[in-house]
SEMI-774864 format. One line per field, with one value per residue: residue number from 1; chain; x, y, z of N, C-alpha, C in turn. Coordinates in nm, 3 decimals. Layout:
BEGIN
seq NUM | ...;
mol A | ...;
n.u X | ...;
n.v Y | ...;
n.w Z | ...;
ca.u X | ...;
ca.v Y | ...;
ca.w Z | ...;
c.u X | ...;
c.v Y | ...;
c.w Z | ...;
//
This chain:
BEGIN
seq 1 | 2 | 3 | 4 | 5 | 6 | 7 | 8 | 9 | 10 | 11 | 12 | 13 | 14 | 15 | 16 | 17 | 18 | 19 | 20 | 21 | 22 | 23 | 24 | 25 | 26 | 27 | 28 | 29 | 30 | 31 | 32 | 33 | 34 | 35 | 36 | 37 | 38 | 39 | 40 | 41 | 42 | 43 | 44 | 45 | 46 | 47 | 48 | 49 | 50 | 51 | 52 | 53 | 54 | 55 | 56 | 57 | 58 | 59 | 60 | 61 | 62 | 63 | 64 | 65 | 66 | 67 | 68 | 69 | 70 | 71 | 72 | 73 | 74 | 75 | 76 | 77 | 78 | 79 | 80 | 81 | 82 | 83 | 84 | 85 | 86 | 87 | 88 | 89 | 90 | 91 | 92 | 93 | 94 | 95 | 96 | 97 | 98 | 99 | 100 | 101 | 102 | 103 | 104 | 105 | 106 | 107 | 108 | 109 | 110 | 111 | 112 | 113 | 114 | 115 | 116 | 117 | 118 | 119 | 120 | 121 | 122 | 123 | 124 | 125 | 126 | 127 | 128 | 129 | 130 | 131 | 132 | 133 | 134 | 135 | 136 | 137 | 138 | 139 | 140 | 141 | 142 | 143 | 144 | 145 | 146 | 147 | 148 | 149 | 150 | 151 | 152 | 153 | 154 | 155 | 156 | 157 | 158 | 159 | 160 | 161 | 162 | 163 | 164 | 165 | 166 | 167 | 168 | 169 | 170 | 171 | 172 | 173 | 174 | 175 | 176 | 177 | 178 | 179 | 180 | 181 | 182 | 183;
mol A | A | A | A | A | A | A | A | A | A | A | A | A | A | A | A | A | A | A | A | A | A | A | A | A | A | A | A | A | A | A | A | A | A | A | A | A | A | A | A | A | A | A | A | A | A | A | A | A | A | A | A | A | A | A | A | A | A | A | A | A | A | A | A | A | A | A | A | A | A | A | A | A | A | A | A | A | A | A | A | A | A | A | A | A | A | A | A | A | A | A | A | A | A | A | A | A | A | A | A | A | A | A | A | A | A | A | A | A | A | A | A | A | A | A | A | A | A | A | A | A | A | A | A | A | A | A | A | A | A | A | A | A | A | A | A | A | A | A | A | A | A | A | A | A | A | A | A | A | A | A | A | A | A | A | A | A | A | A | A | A | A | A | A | A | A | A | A | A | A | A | A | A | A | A | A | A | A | A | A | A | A | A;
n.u 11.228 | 11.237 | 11.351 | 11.195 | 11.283 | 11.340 | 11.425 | 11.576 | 11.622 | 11.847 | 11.908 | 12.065 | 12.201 | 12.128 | 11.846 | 11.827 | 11.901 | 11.682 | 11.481 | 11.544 | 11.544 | 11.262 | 11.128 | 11.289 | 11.123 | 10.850 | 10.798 | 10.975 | 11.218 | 11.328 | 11.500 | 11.791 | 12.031 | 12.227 | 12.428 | 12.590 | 12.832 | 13.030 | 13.054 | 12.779 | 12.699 | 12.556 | 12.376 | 12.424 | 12.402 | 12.145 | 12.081 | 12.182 | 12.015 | 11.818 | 11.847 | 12.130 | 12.382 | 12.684 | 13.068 | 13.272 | 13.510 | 13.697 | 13.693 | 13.795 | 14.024 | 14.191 | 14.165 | 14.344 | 14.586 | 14.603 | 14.643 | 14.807 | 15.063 | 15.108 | 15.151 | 15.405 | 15.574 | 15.551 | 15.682 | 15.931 | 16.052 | 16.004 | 16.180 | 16.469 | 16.435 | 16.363 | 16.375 | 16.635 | 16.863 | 17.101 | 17.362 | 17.463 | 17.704 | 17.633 | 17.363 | 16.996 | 16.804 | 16.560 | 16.491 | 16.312 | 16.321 | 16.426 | 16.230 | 16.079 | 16.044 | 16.030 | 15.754 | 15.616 | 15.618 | 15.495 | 15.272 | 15.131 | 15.175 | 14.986 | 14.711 | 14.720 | 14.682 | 14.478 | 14.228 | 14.231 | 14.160 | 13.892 | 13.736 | 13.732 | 13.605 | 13.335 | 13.239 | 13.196 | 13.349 | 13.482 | 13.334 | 13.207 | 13.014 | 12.717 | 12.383 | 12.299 | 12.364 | 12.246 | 12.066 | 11.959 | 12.137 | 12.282 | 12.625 | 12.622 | 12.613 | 12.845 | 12.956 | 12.767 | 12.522 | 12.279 | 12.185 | 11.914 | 11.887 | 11.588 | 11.481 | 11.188 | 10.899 | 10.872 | 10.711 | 10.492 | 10.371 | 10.350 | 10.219 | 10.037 | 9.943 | 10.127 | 10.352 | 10.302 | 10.274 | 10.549 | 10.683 | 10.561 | 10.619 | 10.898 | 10.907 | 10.762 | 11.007 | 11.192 | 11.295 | 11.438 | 11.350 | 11.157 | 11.194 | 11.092 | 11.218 | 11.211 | 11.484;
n.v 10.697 | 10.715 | 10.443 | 10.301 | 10.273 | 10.055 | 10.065 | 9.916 | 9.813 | 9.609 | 9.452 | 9.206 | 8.943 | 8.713 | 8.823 | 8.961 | 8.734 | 8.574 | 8.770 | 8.819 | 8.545 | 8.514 | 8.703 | 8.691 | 8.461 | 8.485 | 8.737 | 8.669 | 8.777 | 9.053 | 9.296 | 9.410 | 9.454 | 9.433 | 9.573 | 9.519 | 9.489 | 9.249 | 8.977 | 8.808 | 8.445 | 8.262 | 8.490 | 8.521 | 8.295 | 8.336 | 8.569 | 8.522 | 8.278 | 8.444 | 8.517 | 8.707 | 8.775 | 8.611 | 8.750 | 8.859 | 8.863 | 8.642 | 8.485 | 8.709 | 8.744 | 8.476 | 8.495 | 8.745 | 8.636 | 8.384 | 8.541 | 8.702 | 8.578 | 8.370 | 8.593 | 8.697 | 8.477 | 8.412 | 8.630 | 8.668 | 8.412 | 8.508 | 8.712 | 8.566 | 8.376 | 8.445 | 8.686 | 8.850 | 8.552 | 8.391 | 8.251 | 8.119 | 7.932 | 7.709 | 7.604 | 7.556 | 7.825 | 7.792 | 7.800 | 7.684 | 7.662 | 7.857 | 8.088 | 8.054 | 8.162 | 8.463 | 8.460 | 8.308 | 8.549 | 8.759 | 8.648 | 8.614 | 8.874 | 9.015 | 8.903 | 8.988 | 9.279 | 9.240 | 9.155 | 9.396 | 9.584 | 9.510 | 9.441 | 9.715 | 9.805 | 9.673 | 9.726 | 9.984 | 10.222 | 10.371 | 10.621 | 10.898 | 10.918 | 10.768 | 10.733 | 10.578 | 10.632 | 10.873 | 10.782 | 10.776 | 10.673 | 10.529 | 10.481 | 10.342 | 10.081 | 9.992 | 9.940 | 9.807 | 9.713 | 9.596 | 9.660 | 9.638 | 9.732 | 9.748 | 9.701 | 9.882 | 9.892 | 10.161 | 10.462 | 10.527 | 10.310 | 10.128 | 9.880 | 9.933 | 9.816 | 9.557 | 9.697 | 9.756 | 9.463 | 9.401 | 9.583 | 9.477 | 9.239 | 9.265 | 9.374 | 9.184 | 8.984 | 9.116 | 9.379 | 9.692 | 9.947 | 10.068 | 10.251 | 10.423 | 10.619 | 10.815 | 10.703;
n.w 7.304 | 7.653 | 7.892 | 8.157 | 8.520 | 8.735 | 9.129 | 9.346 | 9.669 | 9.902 | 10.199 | 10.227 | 10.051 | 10.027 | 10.013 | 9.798 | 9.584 | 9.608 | 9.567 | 9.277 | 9.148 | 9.192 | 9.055 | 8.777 | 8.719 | 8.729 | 8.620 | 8.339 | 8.141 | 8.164 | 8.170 | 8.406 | 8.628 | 8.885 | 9.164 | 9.402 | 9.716 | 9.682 | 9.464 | 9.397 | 9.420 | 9.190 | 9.057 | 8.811 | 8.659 | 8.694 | 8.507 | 8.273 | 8.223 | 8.155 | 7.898 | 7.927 | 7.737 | 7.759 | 7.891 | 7.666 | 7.696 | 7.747 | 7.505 | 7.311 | 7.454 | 7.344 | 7.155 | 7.043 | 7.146 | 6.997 | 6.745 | 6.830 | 6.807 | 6.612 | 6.452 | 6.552 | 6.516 | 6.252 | 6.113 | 6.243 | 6.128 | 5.887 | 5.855 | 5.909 | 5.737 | 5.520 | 5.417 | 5.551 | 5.513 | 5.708 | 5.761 | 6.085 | 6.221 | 6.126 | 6.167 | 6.061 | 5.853 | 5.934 | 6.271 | 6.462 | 6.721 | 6.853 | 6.818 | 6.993 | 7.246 | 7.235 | 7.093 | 7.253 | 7.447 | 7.327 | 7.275 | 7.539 | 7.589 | 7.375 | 7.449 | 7.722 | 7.621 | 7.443 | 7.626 | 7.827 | 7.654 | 7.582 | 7.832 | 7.876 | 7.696 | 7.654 | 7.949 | 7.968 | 8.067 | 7.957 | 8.025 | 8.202 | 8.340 | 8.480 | 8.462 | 8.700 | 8.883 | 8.968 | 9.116 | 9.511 | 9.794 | 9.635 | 9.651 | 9.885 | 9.764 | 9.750 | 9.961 | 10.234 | 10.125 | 9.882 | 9.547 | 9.344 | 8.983 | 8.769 | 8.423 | 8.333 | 8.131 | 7.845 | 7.939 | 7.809 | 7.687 | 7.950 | 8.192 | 8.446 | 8.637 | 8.625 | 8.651 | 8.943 | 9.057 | 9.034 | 9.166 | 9.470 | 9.473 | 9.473 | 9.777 | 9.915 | 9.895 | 10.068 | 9.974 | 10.127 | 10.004 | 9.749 | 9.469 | 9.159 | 8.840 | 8.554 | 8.331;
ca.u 11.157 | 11.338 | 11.290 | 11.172 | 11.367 | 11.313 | 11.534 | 11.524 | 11.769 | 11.835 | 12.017 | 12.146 | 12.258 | 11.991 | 11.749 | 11.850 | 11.937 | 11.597 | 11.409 | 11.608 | 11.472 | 11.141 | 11.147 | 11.288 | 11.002 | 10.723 | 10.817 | 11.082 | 11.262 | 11.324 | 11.687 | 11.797 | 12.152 | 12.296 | 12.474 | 12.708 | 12.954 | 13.093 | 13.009 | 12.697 | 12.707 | 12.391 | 12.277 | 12.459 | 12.272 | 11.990 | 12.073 | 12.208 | 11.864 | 11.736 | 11.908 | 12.209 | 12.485 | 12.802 | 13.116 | 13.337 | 13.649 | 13.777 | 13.725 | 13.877 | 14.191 | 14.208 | 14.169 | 14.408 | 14.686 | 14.638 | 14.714 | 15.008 | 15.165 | 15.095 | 15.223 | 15.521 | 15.590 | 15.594 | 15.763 | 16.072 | 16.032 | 15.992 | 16.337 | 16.555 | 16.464 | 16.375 | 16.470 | 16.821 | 16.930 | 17.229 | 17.409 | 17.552 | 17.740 | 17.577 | 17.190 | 16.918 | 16.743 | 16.397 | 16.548 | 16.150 | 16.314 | 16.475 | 16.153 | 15.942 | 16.097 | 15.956 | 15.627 | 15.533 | 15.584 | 15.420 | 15.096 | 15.082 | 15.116 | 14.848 | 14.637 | 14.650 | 14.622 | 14.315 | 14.172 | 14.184 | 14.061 | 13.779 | 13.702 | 13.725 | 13.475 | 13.212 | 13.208 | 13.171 | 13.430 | 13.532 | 13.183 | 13.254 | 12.896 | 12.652 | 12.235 | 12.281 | 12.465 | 12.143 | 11.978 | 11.965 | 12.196 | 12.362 | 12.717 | 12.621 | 12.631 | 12.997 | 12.980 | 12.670 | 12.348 | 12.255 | 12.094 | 11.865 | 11.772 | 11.511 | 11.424 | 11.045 | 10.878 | 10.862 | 10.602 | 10.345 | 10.338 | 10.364 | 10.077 | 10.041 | 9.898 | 10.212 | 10.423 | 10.246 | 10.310 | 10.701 | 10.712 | 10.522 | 10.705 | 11.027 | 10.885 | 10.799 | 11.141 | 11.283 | 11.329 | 11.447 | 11.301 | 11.128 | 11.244 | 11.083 | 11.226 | 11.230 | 11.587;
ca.v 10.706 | 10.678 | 10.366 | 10.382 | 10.217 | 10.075 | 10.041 | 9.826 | 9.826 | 9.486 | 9.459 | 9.084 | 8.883 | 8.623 | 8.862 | 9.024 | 8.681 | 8.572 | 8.851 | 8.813 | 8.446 | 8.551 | 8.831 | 8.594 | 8.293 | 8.551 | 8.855 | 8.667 | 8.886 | 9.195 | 9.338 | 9.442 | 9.511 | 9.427 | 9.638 | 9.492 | 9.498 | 9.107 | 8.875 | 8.719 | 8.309 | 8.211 | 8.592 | 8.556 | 8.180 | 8.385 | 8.660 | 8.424 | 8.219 | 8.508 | 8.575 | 8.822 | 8.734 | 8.598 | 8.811 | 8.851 | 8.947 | 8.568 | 8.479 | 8.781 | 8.725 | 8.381 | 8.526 | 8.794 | 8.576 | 8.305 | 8.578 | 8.789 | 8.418 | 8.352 | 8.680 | 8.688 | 8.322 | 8.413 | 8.779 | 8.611 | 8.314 | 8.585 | 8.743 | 8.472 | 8.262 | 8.500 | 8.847 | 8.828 | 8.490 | 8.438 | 8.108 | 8.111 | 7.832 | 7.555 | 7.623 | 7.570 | 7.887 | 7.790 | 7.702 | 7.744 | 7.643 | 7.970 | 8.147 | 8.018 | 8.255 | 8.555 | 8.397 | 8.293 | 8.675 | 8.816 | 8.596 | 8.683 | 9.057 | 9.084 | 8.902 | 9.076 | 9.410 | 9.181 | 9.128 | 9.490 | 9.642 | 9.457 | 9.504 | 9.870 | 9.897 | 9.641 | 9.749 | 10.108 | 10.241 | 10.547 | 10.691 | 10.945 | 10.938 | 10.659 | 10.731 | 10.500 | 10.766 | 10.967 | 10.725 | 10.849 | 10.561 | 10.409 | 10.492 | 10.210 | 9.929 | 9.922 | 9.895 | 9.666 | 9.726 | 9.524 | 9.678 | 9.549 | 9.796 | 9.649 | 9.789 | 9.872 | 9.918 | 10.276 | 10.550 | 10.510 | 10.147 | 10.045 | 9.843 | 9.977 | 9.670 | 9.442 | 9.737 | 9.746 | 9.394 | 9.369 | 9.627 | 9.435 | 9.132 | 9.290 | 9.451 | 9.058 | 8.929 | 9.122 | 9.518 | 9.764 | 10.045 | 10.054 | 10.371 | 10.423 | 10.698 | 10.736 | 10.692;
ca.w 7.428 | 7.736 | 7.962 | 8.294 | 8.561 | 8.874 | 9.178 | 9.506 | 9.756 | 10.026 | 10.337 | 10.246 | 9.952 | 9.988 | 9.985 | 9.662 | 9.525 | 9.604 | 9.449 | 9.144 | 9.099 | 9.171 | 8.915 | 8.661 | 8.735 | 8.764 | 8.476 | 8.259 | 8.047 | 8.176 | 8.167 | 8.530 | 8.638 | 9.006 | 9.215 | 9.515 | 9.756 | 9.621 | 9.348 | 9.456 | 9.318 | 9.111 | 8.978 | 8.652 | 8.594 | 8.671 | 8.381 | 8.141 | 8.178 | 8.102 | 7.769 | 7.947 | 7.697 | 7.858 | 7.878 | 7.570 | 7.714 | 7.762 | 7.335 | 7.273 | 7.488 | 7.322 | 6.976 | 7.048 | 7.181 | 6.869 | 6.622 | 6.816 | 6.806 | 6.476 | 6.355 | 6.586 | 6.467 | 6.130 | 6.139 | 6.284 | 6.032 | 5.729 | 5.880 | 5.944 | 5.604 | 5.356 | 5.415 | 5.557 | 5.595 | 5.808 | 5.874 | 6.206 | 6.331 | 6.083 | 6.151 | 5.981 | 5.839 | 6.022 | 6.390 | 6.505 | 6.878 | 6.876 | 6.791 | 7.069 | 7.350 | 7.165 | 7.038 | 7.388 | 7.512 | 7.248 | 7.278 | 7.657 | 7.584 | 7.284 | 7.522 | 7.772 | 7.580 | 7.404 | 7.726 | 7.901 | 7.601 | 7.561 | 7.941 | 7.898 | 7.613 | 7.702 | 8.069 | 7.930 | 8.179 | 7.927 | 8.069 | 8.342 | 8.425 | 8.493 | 8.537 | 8.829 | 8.997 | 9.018 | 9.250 | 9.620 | 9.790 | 9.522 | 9.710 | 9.967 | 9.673 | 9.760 | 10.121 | 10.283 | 10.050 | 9.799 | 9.495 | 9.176 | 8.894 | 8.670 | 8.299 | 8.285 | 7.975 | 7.866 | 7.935 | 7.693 | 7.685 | 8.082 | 8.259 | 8.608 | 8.728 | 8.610 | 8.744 | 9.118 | 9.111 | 9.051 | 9.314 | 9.569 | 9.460 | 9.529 | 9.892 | 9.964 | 9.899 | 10.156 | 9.929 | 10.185 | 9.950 | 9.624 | 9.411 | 9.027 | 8.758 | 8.380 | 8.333;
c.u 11.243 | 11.269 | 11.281 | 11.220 | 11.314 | 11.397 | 11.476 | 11.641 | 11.733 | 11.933 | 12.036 | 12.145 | 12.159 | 11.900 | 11.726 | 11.836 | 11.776 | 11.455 | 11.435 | 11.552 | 11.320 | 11.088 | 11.139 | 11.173 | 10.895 | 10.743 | 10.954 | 11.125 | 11.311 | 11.472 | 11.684 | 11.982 | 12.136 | 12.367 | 12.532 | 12.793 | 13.089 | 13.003 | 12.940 | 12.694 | 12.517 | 12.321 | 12.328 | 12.432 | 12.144 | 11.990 | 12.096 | 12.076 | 11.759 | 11.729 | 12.031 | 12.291 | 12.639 | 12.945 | 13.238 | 13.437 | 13.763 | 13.811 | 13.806 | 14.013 | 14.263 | 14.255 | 14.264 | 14.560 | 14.739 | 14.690 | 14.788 | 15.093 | 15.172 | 15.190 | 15.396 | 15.650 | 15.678 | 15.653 | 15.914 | 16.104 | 16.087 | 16.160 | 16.449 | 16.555 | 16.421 | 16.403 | 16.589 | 16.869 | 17.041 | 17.266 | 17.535 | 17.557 | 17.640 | 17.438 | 17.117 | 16.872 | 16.661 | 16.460 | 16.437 | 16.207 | 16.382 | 16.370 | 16.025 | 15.967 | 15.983 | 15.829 | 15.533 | 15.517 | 15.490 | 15.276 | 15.048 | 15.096 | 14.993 | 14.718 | 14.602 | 14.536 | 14.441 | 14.197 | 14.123 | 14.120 | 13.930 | 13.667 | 13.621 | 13.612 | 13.353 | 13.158 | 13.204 | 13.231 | 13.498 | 13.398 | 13.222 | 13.125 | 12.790 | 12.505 | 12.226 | 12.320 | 12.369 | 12.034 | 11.979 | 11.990 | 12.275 | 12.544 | 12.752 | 12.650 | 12.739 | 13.070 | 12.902 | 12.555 | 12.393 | 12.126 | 12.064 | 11.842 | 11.741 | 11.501 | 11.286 | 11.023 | 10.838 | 10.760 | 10.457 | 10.306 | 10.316 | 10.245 | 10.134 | 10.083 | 10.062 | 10.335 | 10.422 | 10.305 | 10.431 | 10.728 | 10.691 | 10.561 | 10.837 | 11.016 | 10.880 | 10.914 | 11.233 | 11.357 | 11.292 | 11.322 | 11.271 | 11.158 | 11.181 | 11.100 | 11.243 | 11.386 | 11.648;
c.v 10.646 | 10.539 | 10.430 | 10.267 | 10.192 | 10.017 | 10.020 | 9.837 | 9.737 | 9.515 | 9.325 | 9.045 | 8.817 | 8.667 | 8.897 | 8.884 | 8.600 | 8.643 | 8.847 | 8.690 | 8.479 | 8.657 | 8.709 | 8.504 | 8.380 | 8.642 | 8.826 | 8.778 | 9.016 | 9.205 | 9.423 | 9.415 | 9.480 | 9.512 | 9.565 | 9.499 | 9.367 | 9.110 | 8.767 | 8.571 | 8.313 | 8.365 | 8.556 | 8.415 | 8.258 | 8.506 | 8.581 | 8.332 | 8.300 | 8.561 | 8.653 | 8.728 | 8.733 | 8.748 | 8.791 | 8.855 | 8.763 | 8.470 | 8.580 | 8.794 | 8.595 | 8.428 | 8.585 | 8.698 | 8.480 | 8.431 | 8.675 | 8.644 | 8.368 | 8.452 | 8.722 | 8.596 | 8.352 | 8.571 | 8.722 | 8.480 | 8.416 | 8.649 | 8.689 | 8.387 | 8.327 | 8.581 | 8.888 | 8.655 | 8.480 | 8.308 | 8.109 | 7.985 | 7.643 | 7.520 | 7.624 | 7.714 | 7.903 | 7.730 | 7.798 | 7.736 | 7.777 | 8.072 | 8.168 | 8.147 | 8.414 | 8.558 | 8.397 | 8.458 | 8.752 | 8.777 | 8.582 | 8.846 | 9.081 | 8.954 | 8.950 | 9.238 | 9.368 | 9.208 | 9.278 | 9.595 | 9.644 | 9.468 | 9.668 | 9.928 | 9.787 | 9.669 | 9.914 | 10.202 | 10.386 | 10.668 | 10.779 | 10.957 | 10.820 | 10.675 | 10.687 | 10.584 | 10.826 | 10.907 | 10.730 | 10.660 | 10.473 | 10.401 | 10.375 | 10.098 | 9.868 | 9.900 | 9.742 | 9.692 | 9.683 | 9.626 | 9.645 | 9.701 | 9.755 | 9.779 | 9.774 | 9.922 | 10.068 | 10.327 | 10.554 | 10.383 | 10.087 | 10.020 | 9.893 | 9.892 | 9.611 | 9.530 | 9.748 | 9.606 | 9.329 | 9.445 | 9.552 | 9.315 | 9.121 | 9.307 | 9.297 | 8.998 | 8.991 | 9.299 | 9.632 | 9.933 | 10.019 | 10.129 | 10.317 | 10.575 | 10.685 | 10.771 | 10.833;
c.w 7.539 | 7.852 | 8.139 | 8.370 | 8.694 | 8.997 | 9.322 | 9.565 | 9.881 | 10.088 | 10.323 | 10.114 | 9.959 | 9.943 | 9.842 | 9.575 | 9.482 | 9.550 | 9.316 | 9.084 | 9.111 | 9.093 | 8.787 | 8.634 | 8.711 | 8.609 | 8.404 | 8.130 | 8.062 | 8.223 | 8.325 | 8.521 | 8.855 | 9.063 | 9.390 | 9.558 | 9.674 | 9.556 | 9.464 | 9.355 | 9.302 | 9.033 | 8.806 | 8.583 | 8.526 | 8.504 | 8.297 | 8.108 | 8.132 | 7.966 | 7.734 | 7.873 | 7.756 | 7.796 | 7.748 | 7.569 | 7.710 | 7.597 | 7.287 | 7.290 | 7.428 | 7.168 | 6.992 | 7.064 | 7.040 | 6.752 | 6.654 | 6.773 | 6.690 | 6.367 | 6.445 | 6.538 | 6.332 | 6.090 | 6.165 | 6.171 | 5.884 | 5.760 | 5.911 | 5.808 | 5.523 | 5.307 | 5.420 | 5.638 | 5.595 | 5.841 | 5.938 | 6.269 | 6.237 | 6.108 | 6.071 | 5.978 | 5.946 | 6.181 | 6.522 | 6.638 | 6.927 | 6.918 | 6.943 | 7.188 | 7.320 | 7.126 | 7.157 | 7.452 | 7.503 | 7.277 | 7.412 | 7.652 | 7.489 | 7.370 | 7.641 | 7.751 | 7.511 | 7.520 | 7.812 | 7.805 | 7.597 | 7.698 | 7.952 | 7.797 | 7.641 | 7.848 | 8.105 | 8.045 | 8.123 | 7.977 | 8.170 | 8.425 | 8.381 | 8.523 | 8.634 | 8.937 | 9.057 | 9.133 | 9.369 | 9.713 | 9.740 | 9.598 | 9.816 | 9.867 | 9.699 | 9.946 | 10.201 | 10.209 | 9.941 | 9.702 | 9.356 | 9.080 | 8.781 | 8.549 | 8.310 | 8.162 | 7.964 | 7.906 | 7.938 | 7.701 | 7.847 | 8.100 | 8.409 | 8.684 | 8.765 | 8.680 | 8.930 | 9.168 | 9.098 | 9.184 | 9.433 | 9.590 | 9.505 | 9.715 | 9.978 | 9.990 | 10.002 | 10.088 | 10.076 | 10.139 | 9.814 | 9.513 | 9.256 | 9.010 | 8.619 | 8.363 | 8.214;
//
C-alpha cells in the first residue's frame, strides 16, 4: 500500500525549522524529509530525536581506510620478507619505515573511494527519478523556498481528524501552502 504524503512549502528557515519542532512535540514519529536551499542547524537534532538514523558514510570511510592500510601494510610486508627477499645495502627484510609512504596513500584512497560510495548508495543518487519531482514547486527548494514532506499513514488506515490537524499545524507555523498526495 502506497503511503500518502504530505507537502508544505515556507518562505524562511525559521519558519520551516519551527514547524518541524512542532510536528515532532505534537505527532512524534513520523518520517518527513527536508528540502532547502542550505543546511538548516537544529533539523537533523530534530530527526535524530526522532529515531532518523545518523549518516553512515563517516564509519565506513574509517573502516575502509583501516583495512586498505592494513592490507597495503601487509602486501608490501608479504613481498619484501617472504616472497622475494632482497638485501639491499645491509637492511633489514621488514624496513616497516619504508612501507609507510605507500600505506598512508593507500588508506586515503580506499577511503575516499569508501566514502563516495557509500554516499552514492545511501543518498540513492543512481535514481534518475525522485516522487518529489512530481510536486508542483519543488524546483524552488534550491533557490529561496523552504520545503517539509511528511509520511502520512496510508489510505486505509489514516485518521482525518489527526491529518486536518498536522495540516493546520503546519498553516500556523508559518506553511506557505499545504499540498497532500498518495505518493
Amino acid at each position: 500500500m502506497k503511503p500518502r504524503m504530505l507537502f508544505a512549502e515556507f518562505s524562511t528557515a525559521d519558519a520551516l525549522t519551527d514547524a518541524v519542532r512542532a510536528m515532532a512535540k505534537a505527532q512524534g514519529g513520523r518520517r518527513f524529509e527536508t528540502y532547502t536551499p542550505y543546511s538548516i542547524p537544529g533539523i537533523e537534532e530534530i530527526a535524530a530525536a526522532q529515531g532518523a538514523r545518523p549518516s553512515p558514510v563517516r564509519t565506513v570511510m574509517v573502516a575502509a581506510a583501516a583495512v586498505g592500510a592494513a592490507l597495503m601494510f601487509f602486501l608490501q610486508y608479504w613481498s619484501s620478507v617472504e616472497a622475494y627477499p632482497f638485501n639491499s645495502g645491509g637492511r633489514p627484510y621488514n624496513a616497516w619505515p619504508t612501507f609507510m609512504l605507500t600505506t598512508f596513500e593507500i588508506t586515503i584512497l580506499s577511503a575516499a573511494i569508501g566514502g563516495f560510495v557509500t554516499l552514492v548508495v545511501t543518498g540513492r543518487l543512481g535514481k534518475l527519478y525522485n516522487p518529489v519531482f512530481d510536486w508542483d514547486g519543488i524546483e524552488r527548494a534550491s533557490d529561496d523556498r523552504f520545503m517539509l514532506e511528511i509520511e502520512l499513514d496510508p489510505v486505509n488506515t489514516s485518521d482525518p481528524v489527526v491529518d486536518r490537524a498536522l495540516s493546520d499545524l503546519l498553516r500556523h507555523h508559518g506553511a506557505l501552502t499545504v499540498r497532500e498526495r498518495v505518493a
